[in-house]
C-alpha positions, 0 to 999 in steps of 0.5 A: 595318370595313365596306367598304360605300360610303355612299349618296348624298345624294338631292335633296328632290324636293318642295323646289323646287316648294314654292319654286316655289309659294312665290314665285308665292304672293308674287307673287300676293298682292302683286298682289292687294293693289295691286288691293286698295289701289287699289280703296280709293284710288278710293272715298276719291276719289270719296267725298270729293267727295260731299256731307259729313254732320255726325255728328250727324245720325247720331245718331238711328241710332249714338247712340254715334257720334263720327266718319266714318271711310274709304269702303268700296269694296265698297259705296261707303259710309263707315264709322261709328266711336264715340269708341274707333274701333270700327266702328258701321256705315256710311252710303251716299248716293244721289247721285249714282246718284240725280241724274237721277231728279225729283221735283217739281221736283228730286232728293233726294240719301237718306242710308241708314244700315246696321249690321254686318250690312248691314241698313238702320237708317233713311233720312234726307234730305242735300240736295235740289232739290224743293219744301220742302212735298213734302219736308216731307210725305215726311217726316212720314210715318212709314209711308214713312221707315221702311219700309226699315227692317231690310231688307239691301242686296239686298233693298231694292234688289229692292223694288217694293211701296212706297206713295207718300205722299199729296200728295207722290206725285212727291217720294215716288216719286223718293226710293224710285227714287233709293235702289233704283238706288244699292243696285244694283236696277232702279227703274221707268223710268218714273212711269207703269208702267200699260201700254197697254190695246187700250180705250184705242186704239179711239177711234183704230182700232176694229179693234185687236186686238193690239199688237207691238213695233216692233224697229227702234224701240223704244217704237212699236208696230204696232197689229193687227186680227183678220186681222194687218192693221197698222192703224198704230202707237202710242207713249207720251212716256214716259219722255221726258216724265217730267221736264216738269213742267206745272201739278202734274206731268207727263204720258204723252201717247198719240199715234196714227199711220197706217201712213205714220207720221203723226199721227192724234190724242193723247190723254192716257194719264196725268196727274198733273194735275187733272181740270180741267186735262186737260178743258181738253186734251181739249176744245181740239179747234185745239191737237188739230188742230195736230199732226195730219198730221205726220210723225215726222220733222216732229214731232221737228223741230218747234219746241214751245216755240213752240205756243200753249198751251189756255187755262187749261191753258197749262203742261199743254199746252206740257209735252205738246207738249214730250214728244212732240217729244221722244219723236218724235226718240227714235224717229227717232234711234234706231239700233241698236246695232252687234253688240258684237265678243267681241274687238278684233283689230288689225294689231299684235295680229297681229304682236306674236302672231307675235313671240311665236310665233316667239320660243317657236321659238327659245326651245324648238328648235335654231334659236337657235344658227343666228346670222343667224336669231338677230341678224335677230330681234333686229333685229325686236325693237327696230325692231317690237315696241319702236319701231313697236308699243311692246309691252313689259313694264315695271313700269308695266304690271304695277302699271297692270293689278294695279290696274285689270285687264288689258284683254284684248279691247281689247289681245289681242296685248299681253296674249298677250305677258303671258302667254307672259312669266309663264306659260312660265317657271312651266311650264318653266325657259325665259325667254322675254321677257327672252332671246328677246322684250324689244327692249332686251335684244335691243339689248344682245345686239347691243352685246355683241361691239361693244367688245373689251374687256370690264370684269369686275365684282369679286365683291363689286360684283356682289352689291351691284348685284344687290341694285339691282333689288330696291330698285326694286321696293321703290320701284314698290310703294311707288308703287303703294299710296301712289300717290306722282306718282312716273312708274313709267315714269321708273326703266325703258328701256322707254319710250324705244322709244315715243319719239313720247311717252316722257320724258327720265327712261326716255330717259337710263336706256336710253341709259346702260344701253346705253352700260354694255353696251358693256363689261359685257355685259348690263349692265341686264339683270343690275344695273338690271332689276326686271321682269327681276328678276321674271320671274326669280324666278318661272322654275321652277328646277332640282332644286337649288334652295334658298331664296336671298337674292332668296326673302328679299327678296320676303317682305321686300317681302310684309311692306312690302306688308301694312303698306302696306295696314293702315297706309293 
């Protein structure tokens, strides 16, 4: 018989980072899926308030055809489907992307059809504010209706070389505007893109020979002879009289000024008008006279509706007189904008980083087990960071920012409070936010000794109530996916400590969870958590651990995740 003693057992090294990576794999995708779901959410909301399109319009594209299926997010089109729910393609509208862009007389909401493969199968027109005769020419033109066709998505939200249609040029050029911008491109931002030439400015400075930019308004130009003399300025009333239709469209008026900033004449720099229409301007040498002299400053305020208009011109003329007051309070309201800050830093940032960083203290040195050090800070927990600043994590927060992203610049302090709550425990086996930073289970700590005696839960009650909080986050994500009008905020403490505006429902549950601690210390912290639960779970544990009940129970809420958003 050997003597010899069996080896030892040595632990899975391996194991517990492996769970450890296992439950933020958990966490992470649940969230993602929340982001994703809301996503889709918001694009069935805001895509059942645009204008509806009959199936058989779309016909022409999808022969097979036979219904409209769920709005995509990514590209805030709708899906096409035949009679077996297989997927065709999807439609995009341009409206409202498209609304502020007119064109005779108003805009033109496109129906552009894509296939799988994200190439446009044809345009088609839903509704529209223009006159029937223009519309009615765009169509027809073939040439025009089916130069999208076959382009992707990016490349027709680059495109730049299209032909107007003759007799419809306004009407044409909006519908192609409207489209390049609901796909994401840059149209031009004005229907008069030819730039100034130093010709056109002679008749106004005969020594012009340059032109620079004004950068304390854009769209007026200094006007420079040979020796970098300022002779004066210039300024377009595009694109502020881009709408204002006169007779048969609207006009770029040029408008000259002296280095005062007064009006040394106008003149028309584009026109859709006739020729005869713009002659009759040009002659009127009293409508001319009317606005020389005047300042910016009186341009802008002057009244135009109430300018005489040139006889046989009198729509021309009103419509130019409009734009150049317009353009002339554009400049003079300009202001420019204020440096943008990288990150908005409060006083309450300040402090809500100064609790985290004294909370790390305690949580990682010796100085926890000093208790007056200990109970004070308790005190600054509950009195500050929860009924002054308000800064705690609760599930209403975690579903908030997994759908609509964390607002780090807006909300630095609380946002650091985040990360120290999540990171620390997946970098060390210390928990930070619910030992040493959470106001709540700060109030417990002090209720603890409060009360002498103390009920023991029995075993069997403890195991059920454990179960408790994951139970609550199996509500919090059916919530979140359904987006049930069920208030998150309700089934947690938290937001009792913001009391200026926190309901009845988070008030009882604090003040139960409170009275409860009294004799069973810690009570919501151990039974009634989900936050709690979670950042829990995510702590880095021991050498020993194993896969446990709670493991369990987070695939069970990963499955009820996936189903939630497959079966949406």
């Amino acid at each position: 018989m050997s003597n010899r003693r069996p080896e030892p057992i040595r632990p899975n090294r391996l194991r517990p980072h492996l769970l450890h990576a296992y439950r933020w794999a958990v966490f992470v995708l649940i969230i993602g899926m929340i982001h994703r779901q809301h996503q889709w959410y918001l694009a069935q909301q805001q895509g059942q308030q645009q204008a509806t399109v009959a199936v058989e319009q779309l016909r022409r594209f999808y022969p097979a055809a036979a219904s409209l299926a769920e709005f995509r997010p990514e590209q805030g089109g709708q899906t096409v489907t035949d009679a077996d729910g297989k997927t065709l393609g999807y439609i995009v509208r341009t409206s409202p992307e498209s609304d502020s862009i007119v064109g005779y007389s108003g805009p033109t909401n496109m129906l552009i059809a894509f296939d799988g493969e994200d190439r446009i199968l044809g345009i088609e027109v839903i509704s529209t504010r223009d006159t029937p005769e223009h519309l009615e020419a765009v169509r027809m033109d073939e040439l025009f209706m089916t130069a999208w066709n076959g382009l992707t998505w990016d490349q027709a939200a680059r495109r730049t070389d299209l032909q107007a249609v003759s007799g419809a040029t306004l009407t044409s050029q909006a519908i192609a505007r409207g489209i390049i911008k609901r796909l994401g491109g840059t149209p031009h931002s004005s229907r008069f893109p030819d730039p100034l030439t130093i010709e056109q400015l002679r008749p106004f400075f005969p020594a012009a020979v340059n032109l620079a930019a004004r950068p304390d308004k854009p769209g007026l130009w200094n006007v420079v002879a040979a020796d970098g003399q300022v002779l004066g300025a210039v300024f377009r009333t595009t694109p502020d009289s881009d709408n204002l239709i006169g007779f048969q469209g609207p006009t770029d008026t040029l408008v000259a000024l002296d280095p005062d900033d007064r009006v040394l004449g106008f003149a028309v720099h584009r026109s859709y008008e006739t020729d005869e229409y713009v002659g009759y301007i040009r002659d009127d040498r009293y409508f001319l006279a009317h606005f020389n002299g005047r300042t910016l400053d009186e341009l802008a305020a002057m009244n135009a509706s109430r300018v005489e208009g040139v006889s046989g011109a009198t729509m021309t003329s009103r419509v130019m007189a409009q734009g150049m007051a317009a353009a002339a309070q554009r400049l003079v309201a300009y202001q420019p904008p204020p440096p943008r800050p990288w990150i908005v830093i409060k006083a309450r940032d300040v402090g809500t980083a100064l609790v985290v960083a004294f909370a790390t203290l305690l949580a990682f040195t010796s100085l926890r087990g000093h208790r007056a050090v200990r109970v004070g800070f308790q005190w600054v927990l509950i009195v500050y960071l929860g009924l002054i600043n308000g800064d705690l994590i609760s599930q209403v927060l975690i579903v908030g920012w997994a759908q609509s992203g964390v607002p780090w610049r807006a909300a630095p302090g609380l946002a650091l409070l985040f990360a120290a709550a999540f990171l620390l425990p997946f970098a060390t086996r210390r928990q930070l936010y619910c030992h040493h930073v959470c106001p709540h289970g700060a109030a417990q700590q002090l209720l603890k000794n409060v009360v002498p005696y103390h009920w023991k839960v029995p075993v069997w009650l403890t195991r059920g109530l454990s179960a408790l909080p994951w139970l609550l986050l199996l509500v919090v994500l059916v919530v979140a996916m359904r987006h049930l009008p069920l208030n998150l905020a309700s089934i947690e403490p938290f937001d009792a400590y913001v009391f200026r505006v926190s309901g009845w429902a988070s008030i009882a549950v604090a003040a139960v969870g409170l009275a409860v601690s009294l004799v069973v210390p810690m009570a919501y912290c151990r039974f009634g958590c989900p936050t709690g639960a979670v950042l829990n779970f995510l702590r880095l544990q021991g050498q020993g651990d194993r896969f446990r009940l709670r493991d369990a129970a987070a695939l069970v809420l990963l499955l009820a995740a996936v189903c939630l958003y497959l079966l949406r």
